[in-house]
ZAVEX-143359 format. One line per 3 residues: number of its first residue (from 1); for each residue y, x, z of N, C-alpha, C. Coordinates in pm, 1 decimal, always signed. Each point is the difference from the previous one (the first is absolute). Example, Ala and Ser with C-alpha at 12.3 -4.5 7.8 and 13.67 -1.06 7.14 Angstrom:
! residues 2
1	-569.0/+1319.0/+780.0/+119.0/-89.0/+0.0/+120.0/+90.0/+0.0 ~ +105.0/-35.0/-72.0/+119.0/+82.0/+6.0/+109.0/-77.0/+73.0
This chain:
! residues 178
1	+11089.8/+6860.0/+15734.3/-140.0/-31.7/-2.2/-22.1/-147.2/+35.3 ~ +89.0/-37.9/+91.4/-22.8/-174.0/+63.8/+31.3/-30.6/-168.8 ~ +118.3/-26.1/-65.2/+16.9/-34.4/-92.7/-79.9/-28.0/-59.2
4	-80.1/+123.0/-74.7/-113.5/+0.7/-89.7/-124.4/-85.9/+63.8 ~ -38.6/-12.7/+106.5/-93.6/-82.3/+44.8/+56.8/-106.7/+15.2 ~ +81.9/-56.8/+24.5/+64.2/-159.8/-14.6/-31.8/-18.4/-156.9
7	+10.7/+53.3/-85.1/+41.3/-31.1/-151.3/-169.7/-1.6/-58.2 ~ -125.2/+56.2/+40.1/-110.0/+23.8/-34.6/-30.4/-155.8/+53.0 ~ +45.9/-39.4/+151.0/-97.7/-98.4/+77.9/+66.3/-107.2/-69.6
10	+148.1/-7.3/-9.9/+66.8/-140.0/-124.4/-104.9/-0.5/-114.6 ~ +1.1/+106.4/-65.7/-105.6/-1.5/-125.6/-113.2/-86.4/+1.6 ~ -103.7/+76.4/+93.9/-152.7/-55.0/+5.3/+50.9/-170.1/+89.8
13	+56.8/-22.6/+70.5/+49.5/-124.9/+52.0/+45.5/-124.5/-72.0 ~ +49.6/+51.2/-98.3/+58.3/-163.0/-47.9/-160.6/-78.1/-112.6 ~ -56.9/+139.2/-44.3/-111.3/-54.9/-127.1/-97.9/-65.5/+93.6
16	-13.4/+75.8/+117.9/-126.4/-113.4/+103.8/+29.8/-138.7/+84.6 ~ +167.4/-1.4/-1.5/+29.2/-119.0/+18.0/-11.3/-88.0/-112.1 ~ +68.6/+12.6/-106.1/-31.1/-36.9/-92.9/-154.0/-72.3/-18.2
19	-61.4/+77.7/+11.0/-160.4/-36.0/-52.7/-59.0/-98.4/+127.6 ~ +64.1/+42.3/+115.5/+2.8/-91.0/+97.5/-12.0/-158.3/-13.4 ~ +129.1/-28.0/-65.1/+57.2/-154.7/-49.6/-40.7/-18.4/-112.4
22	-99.1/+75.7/-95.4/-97.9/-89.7/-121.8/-39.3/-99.9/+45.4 ~ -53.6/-93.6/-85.3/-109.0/-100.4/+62.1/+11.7/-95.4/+123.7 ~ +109.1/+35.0/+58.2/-8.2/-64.6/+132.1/+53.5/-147.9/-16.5
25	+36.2/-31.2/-115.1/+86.1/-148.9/-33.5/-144.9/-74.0/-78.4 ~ -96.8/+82.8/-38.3/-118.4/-69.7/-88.1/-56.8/-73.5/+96.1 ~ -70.7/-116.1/-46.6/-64.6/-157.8/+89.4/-125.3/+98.4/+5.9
28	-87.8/-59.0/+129.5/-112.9/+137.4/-39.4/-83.2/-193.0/-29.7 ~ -110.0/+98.1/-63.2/-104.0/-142.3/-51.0/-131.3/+57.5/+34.4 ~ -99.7/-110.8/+32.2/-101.9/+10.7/+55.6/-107.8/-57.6/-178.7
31	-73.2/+112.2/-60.3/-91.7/-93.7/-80.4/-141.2/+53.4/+1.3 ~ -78.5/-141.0/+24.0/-79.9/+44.0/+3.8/-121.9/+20.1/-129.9 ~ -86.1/+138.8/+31.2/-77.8/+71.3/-75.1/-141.1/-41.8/-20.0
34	-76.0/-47.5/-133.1/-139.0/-21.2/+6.6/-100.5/+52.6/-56.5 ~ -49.6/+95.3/+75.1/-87.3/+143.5/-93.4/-136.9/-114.2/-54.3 ~ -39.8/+33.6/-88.5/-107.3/-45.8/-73.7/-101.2/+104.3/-24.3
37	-138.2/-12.1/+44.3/-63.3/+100.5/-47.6/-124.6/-63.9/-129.1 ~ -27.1/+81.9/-110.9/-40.1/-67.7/-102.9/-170.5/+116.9/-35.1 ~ -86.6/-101.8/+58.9/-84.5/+77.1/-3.3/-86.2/+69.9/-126.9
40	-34.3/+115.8/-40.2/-91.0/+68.5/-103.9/-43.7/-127.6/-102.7 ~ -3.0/+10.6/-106.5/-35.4/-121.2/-107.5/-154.2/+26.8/+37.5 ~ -12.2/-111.9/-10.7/-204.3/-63.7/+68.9/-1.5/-9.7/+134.6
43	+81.1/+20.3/+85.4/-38.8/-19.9/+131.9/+72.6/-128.2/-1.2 ~ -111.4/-95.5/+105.1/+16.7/-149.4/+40.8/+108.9/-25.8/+100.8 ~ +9.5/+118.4/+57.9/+91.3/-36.9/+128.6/+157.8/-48.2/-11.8
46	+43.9/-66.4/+98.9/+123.2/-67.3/-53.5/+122.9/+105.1/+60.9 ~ +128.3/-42.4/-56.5/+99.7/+95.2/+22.3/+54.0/-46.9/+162.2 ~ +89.7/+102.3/+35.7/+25.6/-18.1/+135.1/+202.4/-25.1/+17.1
49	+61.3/-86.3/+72.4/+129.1/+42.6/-2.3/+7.8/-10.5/+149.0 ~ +118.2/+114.1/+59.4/+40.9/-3.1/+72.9/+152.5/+13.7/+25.0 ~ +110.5/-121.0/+12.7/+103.6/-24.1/+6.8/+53.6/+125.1/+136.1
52	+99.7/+38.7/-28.3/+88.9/+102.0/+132.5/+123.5/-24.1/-75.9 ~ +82.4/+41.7/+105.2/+185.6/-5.9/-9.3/+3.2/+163.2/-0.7 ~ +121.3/-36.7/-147.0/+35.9/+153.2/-21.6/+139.5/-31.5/-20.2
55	+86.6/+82.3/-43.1/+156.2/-20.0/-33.6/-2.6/+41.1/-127.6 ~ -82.7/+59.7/-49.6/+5.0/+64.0/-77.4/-42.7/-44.2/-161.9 ~ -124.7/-50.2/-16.7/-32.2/-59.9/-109.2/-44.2/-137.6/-1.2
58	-5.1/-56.3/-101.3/-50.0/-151.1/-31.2/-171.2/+45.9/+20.9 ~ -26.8/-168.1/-90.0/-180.2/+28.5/+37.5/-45.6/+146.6/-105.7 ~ -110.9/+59.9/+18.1/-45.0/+62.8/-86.3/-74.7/-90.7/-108.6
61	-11.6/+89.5/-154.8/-81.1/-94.5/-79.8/-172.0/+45.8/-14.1 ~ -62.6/-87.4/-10.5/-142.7/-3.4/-15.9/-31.5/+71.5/-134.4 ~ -105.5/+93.3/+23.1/-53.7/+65.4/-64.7/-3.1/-75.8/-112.9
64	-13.4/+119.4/-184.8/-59.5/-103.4/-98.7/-96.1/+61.1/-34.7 ~ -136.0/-91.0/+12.9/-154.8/+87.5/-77.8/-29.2/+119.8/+104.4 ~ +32.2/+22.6/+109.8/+17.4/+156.5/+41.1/+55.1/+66.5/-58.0
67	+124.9/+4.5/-145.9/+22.2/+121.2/-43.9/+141.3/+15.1/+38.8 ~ +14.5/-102.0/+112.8/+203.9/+34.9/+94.9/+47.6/-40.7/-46.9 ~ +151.0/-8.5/-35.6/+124.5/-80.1/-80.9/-40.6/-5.3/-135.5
70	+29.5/-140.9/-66.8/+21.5/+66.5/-132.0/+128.3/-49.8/-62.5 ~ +66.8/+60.7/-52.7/+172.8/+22.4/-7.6/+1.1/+136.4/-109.5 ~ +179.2/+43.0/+16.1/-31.3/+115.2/-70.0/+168.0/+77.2/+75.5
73	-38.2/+134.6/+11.8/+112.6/+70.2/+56.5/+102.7/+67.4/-64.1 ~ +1.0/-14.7/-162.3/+69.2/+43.1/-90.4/+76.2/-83.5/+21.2 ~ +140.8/+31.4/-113.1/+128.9/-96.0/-31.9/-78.5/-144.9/-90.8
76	+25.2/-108.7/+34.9/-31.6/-124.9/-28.7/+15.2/+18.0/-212.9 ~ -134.4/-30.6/-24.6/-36.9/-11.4/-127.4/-29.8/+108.9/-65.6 ~ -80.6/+102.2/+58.9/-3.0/+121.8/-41.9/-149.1/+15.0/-12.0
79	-85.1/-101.9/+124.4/-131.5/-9.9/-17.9/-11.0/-140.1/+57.4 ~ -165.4/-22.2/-31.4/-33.5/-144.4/+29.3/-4.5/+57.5/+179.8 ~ -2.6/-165.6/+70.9/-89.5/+28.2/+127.0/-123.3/+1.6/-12.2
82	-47.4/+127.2/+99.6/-146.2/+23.7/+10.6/-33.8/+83.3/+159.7 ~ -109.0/-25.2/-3.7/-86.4/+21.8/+140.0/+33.8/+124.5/+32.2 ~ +121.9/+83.1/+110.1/+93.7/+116.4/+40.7/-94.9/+52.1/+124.5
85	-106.2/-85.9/+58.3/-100.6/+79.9/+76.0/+110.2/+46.1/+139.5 ~ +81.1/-90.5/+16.7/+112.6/+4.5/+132.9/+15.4/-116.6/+110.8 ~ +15.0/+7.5/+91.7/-6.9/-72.1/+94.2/+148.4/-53.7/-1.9
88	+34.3/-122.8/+30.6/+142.0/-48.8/+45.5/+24.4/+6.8/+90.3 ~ +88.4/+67.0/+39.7/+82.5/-1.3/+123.6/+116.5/-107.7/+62.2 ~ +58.2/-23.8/-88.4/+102.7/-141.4/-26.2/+42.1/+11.6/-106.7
91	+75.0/-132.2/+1.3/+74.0/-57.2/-132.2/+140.0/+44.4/+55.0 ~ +97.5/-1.4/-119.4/+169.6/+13.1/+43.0/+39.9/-133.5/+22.5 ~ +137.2/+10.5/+46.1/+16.7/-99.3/+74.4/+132.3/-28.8/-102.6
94	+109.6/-110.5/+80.5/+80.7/-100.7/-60.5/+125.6/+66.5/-122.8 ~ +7.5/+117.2/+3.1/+56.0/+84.2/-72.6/-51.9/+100.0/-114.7 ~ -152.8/-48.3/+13.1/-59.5/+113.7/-103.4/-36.7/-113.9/-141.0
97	-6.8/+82.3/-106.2/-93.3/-79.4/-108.3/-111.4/-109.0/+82.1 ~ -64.5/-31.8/-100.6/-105.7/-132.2/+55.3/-90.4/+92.1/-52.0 ~ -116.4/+42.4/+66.4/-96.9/+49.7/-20.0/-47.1/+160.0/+84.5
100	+159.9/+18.5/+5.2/-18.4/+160.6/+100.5/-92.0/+18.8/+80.1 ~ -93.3/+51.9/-23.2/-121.8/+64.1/+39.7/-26.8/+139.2/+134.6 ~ -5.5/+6.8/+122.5/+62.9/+135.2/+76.8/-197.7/-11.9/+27.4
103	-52.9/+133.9/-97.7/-158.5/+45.3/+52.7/+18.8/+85.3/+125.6 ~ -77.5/-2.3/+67.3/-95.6/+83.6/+111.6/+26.6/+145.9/+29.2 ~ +19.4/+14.8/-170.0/+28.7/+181.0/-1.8/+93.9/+23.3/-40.8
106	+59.1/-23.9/+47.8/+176.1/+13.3/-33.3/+88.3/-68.2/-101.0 ~ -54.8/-17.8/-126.2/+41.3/-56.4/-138.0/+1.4/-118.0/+7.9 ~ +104.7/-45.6/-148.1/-30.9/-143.0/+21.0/+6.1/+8.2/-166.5
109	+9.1/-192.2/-7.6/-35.6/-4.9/-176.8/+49.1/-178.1/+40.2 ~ -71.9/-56.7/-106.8/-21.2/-109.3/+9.9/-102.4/-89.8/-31.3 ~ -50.1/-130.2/+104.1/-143.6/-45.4/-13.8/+64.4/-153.9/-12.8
112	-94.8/-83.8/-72.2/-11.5/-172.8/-15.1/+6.0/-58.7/+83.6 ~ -105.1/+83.5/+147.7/+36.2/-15.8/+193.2/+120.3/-36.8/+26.1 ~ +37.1/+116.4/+3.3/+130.9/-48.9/+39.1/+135.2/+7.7/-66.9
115	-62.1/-59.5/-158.2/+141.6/-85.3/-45.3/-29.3/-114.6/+48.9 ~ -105.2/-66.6/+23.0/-35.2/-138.9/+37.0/+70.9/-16.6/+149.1 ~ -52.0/+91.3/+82.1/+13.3/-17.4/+157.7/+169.2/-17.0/+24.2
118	+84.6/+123.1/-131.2/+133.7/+1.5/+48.1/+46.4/-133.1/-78.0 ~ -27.4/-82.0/-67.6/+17.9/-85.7/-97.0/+21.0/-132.5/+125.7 ~ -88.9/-12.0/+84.8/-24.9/-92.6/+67.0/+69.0/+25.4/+124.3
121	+36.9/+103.5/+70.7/+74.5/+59.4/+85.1/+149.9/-30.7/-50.4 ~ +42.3/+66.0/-128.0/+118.3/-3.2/-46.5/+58.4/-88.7/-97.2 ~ -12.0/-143.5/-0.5/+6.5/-38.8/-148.5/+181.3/+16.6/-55.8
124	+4.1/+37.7/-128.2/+83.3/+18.0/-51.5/+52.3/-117.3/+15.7 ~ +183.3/+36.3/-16.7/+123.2/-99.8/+64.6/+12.5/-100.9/-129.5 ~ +38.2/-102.7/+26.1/-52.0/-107.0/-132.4/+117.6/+28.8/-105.3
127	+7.7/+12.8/-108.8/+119.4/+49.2/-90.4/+107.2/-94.5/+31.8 ~ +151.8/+60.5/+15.9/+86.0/-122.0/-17.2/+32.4/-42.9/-117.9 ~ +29.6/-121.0/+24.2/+43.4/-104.8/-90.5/+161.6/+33.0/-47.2
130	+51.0/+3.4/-76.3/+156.0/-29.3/-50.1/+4.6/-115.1/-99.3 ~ +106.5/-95.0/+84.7/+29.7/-88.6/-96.3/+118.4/+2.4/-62.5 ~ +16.9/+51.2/-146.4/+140.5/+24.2/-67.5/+73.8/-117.9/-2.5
133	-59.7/-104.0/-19.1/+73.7/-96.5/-45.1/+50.2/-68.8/+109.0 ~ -26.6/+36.9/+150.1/+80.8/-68.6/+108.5/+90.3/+112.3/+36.6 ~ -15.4/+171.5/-67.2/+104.5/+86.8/-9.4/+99.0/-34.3/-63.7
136	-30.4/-34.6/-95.2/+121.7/-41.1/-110.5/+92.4/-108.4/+88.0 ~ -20.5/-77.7/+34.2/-6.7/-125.1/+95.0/+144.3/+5.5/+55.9 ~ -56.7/+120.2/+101.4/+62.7/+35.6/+135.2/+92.5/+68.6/-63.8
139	-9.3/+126.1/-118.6/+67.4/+114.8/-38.9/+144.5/-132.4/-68.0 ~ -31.9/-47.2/-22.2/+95.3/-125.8/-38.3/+88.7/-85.3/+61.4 ~ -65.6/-44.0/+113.6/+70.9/-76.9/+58.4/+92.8/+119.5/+110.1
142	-51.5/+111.3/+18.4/+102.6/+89.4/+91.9/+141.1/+46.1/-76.4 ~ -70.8/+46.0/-148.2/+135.8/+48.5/-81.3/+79.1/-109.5/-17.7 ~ -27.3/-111.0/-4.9/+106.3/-121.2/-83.4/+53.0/-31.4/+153.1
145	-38.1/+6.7/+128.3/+37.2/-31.1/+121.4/+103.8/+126.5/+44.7 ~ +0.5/+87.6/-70.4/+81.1/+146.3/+17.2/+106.0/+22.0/-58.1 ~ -14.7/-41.8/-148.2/+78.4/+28.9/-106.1/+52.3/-114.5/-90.6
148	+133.5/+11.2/-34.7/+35.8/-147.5/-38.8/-51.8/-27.3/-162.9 ~ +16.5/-107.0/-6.2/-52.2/-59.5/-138.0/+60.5/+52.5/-115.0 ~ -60.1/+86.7/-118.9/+97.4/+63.4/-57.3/+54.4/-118.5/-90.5
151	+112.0/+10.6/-108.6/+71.1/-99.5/-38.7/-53.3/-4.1/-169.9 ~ -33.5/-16.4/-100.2/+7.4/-4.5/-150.8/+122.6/+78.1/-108.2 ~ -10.4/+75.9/-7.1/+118.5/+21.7/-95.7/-20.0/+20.5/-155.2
154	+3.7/-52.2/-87.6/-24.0/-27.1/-117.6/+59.3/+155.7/-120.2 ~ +115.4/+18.0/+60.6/+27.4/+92.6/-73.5/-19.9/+147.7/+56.5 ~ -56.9/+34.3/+147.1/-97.2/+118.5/+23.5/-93.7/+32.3/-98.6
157	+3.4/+145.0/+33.9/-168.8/-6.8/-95.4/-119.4/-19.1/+86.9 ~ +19.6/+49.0/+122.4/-117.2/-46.0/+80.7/-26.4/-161.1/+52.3 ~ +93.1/-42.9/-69.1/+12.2/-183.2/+77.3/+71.2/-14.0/+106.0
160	+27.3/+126.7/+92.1/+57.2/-89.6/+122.8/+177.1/+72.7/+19.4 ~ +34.6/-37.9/+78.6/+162.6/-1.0/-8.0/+25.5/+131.8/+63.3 ~ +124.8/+14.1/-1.6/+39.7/+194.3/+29.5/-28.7/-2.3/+195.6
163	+4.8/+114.2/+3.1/-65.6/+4.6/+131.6/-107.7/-48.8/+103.1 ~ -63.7/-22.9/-110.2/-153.9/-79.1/+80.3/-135.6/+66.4/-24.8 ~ -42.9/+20.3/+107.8/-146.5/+51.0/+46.1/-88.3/-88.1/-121.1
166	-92.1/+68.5/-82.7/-108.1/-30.8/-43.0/-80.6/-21.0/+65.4 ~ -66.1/-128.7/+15.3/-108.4/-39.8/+81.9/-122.1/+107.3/-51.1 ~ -86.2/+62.8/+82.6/-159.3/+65.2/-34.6/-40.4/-71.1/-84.8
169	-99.3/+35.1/-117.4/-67.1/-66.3/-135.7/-70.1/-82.6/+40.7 ~ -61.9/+13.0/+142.3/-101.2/-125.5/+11.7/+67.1/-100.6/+8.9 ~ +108.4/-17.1/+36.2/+40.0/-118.9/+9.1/+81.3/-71.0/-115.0
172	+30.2/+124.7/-68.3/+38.5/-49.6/-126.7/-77.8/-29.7/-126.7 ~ -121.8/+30.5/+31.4/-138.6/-18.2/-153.3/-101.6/-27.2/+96.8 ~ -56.4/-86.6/-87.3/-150.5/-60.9/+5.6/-135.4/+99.8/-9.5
175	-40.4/+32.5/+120.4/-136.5/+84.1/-38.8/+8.4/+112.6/+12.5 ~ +150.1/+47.4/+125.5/+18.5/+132.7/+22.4/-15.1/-9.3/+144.8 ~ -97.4/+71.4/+77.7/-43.2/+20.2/+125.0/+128.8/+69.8/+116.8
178	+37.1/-50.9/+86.5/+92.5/+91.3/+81.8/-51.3/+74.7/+92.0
């Protein structure tokens, strides 16, 4: 019986340690949240923000027209964006599409909000550059620094003499990339 209860408490024991050490290596971040309230169309009164620290989401986005997000929660190009009558809750963050949308009521989609907000938060990494022709360069000066100079042989059919490495084509033709 000890047995069997050692082997139940190993069981339920290792998955709550486990779940224990999630998260515990994540930076925690402080951002702060700016509710906007957008009053009834015809009323004069002005909107209100009040900044608080959450961990949790970026700013919220401002109402459009009163009719809530307008975005769309289908797969991208399936409908136009239009007025979803949803509140934003946050935008996704440095790993999601640009535009990820997380509403109020559980769902998400995507809004112009916050492709803009993550756009400016996240800007995409600048494309790299490759320069072939200082590849070629280098790819050149290492092989000929490696490998000896092959010799001419006239009566080969490949040109060069018995037992010799063919240099790679780039280096043997004009206008072949290595």
């Amino acid at each position: 019986m000890r047995s069997y209860a050692a082997a139940v408490f190993a069981v339920l024991l290792v998955p709550l340690l486990a779940l224990g050490s999630c998260g515990s290596e994540a930076p925690e971040t402080v951002v702060e949240t700016v509710t906007t309230t957008v009053p009834p169309s015809g009323s004069s009164t002005a909107s209100s923000t009040s900044p608080t620290s959450s961990s949790e989401a970026p700013a919220a986005a401002p109402a459009s027209d009163g009719c809530g997000a307008v975005g769309f929660t289908d797969a991208p190009g399936q409908q136009a964006p239009h007025c979803l009558g949803k509140t934003i809750s946050h935008c996704g963050d440095s790993t999601m599409e640009y535009g990820t949308t997380f509403f109020t009521d559980g769902t998400s989609g995507w809004t112009q909000y916050c492709q803009n907000q993550m756009a400016a938060a996240y800007p995409p990494a600048p494309a790299p550059t490759f320069d072939q022709e200082a590849h070629n360069e280098q790819f050149a000066e290492e092989y000929w620094r490696t490998h000896p100079t092959p010799t001419f042989d006239p009566d080969s059919a490949d040109g060069y003499g018995p037992d010799q490495e063919i240099p790679p084509a780039c280096l043997r033709f004009e206008n072949v990339d290595c």
